[in-house]
N, C-alpha and C positions, 0 to 999 in steps of 0.2 A: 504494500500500500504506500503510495508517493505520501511525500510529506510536505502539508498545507503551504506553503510562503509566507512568513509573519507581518504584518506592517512595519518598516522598523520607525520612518516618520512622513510627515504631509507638510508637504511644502509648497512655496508657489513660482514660476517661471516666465517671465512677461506675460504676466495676468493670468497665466493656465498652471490651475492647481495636479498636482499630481503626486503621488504617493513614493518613498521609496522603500523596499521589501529587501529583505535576506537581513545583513547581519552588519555593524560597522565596516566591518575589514572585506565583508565582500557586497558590497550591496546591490543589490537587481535594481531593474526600472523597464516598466510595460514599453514594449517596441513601437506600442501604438500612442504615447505619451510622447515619444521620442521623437516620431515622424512630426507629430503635431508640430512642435517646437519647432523646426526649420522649415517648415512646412511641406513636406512630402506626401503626394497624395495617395501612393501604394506601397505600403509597411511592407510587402511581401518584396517588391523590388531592393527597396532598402535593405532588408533582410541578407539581402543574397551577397552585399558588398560585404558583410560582414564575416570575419573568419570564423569559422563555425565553435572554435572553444571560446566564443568572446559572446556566444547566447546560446541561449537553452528553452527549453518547452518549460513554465512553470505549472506550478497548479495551484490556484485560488479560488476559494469561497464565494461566489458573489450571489446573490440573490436566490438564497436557498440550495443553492447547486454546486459544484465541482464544475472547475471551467479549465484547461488546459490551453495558455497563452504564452507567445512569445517574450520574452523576457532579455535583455539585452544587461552584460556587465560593464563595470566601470570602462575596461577600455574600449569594449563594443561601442558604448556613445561615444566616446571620443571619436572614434574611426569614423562612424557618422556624420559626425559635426565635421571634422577634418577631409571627409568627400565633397563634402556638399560646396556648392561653387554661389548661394544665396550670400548676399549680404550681411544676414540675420545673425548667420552662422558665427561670424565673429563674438556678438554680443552674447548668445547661448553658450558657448565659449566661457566665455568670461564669470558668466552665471551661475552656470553649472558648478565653475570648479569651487567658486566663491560658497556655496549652497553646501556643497558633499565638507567642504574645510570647517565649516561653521557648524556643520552635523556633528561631526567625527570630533570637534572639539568641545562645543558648549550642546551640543542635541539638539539642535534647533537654527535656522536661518530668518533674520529679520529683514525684509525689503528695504533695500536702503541702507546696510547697515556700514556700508564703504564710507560713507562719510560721516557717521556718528564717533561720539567721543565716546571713551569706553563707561562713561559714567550714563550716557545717554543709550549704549546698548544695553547695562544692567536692568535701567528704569524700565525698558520698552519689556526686555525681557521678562523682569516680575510682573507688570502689567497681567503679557500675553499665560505666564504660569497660573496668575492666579485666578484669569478668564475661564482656565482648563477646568482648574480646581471645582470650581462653581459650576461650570455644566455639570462635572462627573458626581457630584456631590447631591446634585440634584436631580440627577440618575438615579444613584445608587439609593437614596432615599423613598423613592417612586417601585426600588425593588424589594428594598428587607423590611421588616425581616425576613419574610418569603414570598407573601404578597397572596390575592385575591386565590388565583389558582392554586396554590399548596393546601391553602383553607379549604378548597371546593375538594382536594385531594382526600384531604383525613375524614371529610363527613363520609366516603364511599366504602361500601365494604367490597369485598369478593372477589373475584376476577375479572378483569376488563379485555374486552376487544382490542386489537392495535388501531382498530380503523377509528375507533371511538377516542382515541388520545389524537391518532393521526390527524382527526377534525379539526379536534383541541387547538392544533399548531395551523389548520388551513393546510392541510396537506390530502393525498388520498392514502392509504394505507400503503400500495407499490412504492411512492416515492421514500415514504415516511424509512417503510422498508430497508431501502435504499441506503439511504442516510444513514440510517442504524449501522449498517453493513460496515458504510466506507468510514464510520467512524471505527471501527473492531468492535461494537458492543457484538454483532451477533453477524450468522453465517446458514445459507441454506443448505438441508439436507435433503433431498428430496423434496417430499411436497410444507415440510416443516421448517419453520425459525429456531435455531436454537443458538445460545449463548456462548460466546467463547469462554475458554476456561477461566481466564481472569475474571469474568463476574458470575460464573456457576456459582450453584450451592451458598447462594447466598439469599436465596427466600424472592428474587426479584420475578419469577415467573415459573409460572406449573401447566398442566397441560391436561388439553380436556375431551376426552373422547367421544365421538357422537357419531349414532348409529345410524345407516342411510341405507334406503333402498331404492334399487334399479332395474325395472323389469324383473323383481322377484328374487334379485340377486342382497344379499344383505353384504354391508364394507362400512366396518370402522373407520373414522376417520380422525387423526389426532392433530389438535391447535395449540399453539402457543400463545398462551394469554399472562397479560402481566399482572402480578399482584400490585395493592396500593403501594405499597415497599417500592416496587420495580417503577410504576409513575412516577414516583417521589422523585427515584434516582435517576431518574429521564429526565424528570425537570431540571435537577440540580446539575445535571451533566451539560444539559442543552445551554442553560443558561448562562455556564461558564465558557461555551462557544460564542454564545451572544443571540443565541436564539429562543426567542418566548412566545407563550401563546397564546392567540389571539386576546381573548379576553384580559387580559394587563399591556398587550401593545397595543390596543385601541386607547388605554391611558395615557400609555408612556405616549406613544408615537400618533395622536390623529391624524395624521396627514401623509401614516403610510396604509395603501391599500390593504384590507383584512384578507385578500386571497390569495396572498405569499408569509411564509414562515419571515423575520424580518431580523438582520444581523446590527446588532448595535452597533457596532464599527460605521454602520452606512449612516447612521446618523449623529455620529461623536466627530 
């Protein structure tokens, strides 16, 4: 199973915001962030000037889903910027390097900050920390202690349906499915879900047989259903991906559509 690409921060580059991903010492940036910038109008053309250990396929989260994108390294944009025959190019140039320096050393890049005095980059700086502070503050508050649906959890007894949490989050139960999988909670056997070993035997799901008949023909049939335990630990697991369900993201978030699962990232 590839392993997600983390945000490491969010930045801005003649007025176009854009993210960058991996780690200080190696950091990614989407191919299609990059084109934008000089302005090239075919990422895949672009692509191809590039030597091929200087980008890679990543894989990212974005709207519920696994998406496999091009991904360009520190010297990849260079090489880029350094093709390109635009005028711009210079200045993206200049930006860039000024942006990745300002990361690597203080975590962060201020517009502008070439002509600030360093007493004037601190100010702007605690400003913009303690902006952060105040959204995520007033996030996290909007989540604990557990919030509306952990409550709606403990009144339920028995065993539940996946399609019936799957709802929970605006999902159908395949997709829901899915997600479970590519995160390692669980894995198909045949015509059944069952758990990987690192969360068996731990009360989170039991299985429920039920008899059917077909032209006279009688066939057991066994489901995997989750106990309230096993909800709980969904939630709590989903939420530290950034994913919650509907009914506390129409709080948190009005103004994101209720028929997508919805990643906090997309709105911090």
């Amino acid at each position: 199973m590839k392993t997600e690409l983390q945000v490491l921060s969010e930045q801005e580059l003649l007025g176009k915001k854009f993210k960058i991903y991996g780690t200080y010492e190696e950091p990614l940036f989407l191919a299609k962030d990059v084109a934008e910038w000089i302005g090239h109008s075919q990422v895949s053309k672009m692509l191809d000037t590039v030597d091929d250990e200087e980008k890679l396929m990543g894989t990212l989260f974005l709207s519920g889903q696994k998406r496999n994108l091009w991904m360009l390294k520190e010297n990849g944009v260079y090489e880029v910027i350094m093709q390109s025959r635009k005028p711009i190019a210079k200045t993206v140039k200049k930006q860039f390097k000024a942006i990745l320096h300002s990361v690597r050393v203080h975590g962060g890049y201020l517009a502008g900050q070439e002509t600030m005095s360093p007493e004037q980059i601190m100010a702007q700086g605690l400003l913009a920390a303690q902006s952060i502070i105040d959204e995520k503050n007033k996030l996290i508050a909007g989540l604990e202690p557990k919030g509306a649906y952990y409550d709606k959890i403990l009144r339920c007894k028995g065993l539940i349906n996946t399609t019936v949490i799957a709802k929970d989050y605006g999902m159908s139960a395949r997709s829901f499915n899915k997600m479970l999988h590519e995160y390692g909670i669980q894995y198909k056997q045949d015509r059944q879900w069952l758990l990987y070993a690192k969360y068996q035997n731990k009360g989170y799901t039991g299985s429920q047989t039920t008899d059917i008949e077909i032209e006279g023909d009688s066939f057991a049939v066994i489901d995997t259903k989750w106990t309230q335990k096993g909800r709980a630990f969904l939630y709590s697991f989903l939420k530290k991906k950034g994913i919650v369900p509907t009914m506390e993201r129409l709080d948190l978030f009005p103004d994101v559509e209720p028929s997508r699962p919805v990643l906090i990232q997309e709105v911090m």
